[in-house]
N, C-alpha and C positions, 0 to 999 in steps of 0.2 A: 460595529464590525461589518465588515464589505462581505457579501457573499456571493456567488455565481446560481443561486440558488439549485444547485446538482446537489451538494449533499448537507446543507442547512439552507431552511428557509433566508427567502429575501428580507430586507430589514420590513418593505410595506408588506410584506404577508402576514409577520409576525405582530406589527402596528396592527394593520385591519384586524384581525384574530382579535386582538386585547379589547379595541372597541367594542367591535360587535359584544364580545361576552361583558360589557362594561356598561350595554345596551343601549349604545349610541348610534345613531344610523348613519351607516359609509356608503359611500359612492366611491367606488373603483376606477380608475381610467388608467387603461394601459393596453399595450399592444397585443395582439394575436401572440399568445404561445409564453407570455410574460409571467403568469402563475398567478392567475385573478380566484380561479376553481382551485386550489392548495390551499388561496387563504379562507376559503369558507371551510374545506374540509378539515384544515387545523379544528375548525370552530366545533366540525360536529365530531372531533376526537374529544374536544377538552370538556365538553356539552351533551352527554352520552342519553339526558334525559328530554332535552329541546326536542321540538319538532322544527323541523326545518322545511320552508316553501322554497323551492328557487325558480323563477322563471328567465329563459333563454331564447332568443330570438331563432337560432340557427338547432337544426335537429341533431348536429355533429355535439352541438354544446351541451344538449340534454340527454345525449345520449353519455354525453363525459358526470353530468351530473348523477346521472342513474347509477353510473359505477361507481360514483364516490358515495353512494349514500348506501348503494348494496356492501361494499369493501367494508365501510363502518357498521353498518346497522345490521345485514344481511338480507335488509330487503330494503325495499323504495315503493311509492305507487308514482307511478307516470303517466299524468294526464297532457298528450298533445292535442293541438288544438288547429289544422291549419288553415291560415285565412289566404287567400287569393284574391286579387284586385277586380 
């Protein structure tokens, strides 16, 4: 089933999701704004006892991470780190 992912996930969200809890390790590639962060937090809907690390290059992403782990969990710890050339 085709979906616009607005109101049921995409088919790769739902793919990624099964692996990951399958304990297979995924590599994501897709574009800015495509629903890369929906397929991990299916994970930590389905996974209520996992601990979950995520690491994100941009502070916008981890900032997206933090919500999603506060919205599931009600808390997150957020270690940034930034490195300059």
């Amino acid at each position: 089933m085709k979906t616009d992912g607005k109101k049921l996930p995409r088919e790769f969200q739902i793919r990624t999701a099964l692996e990951i809890i399958e304990g297979k390790n995924v590599v994501v590639r897709a574009g800015t704004g495509a629903g890369k962060s929906l397929a991990m937090g299916l994970v930590m809907l389905l996974r209520l006892l996992w601990t979950f690390v995520t690491i994100a290059p941009l502070l916008a992403l981890q900032e997206q991470h933090v919500s999603i782990q506060n919205t599931v969990y009600h808390w997150s710890l957020n270690i940034t780190r930034h490195v300059t050339g």
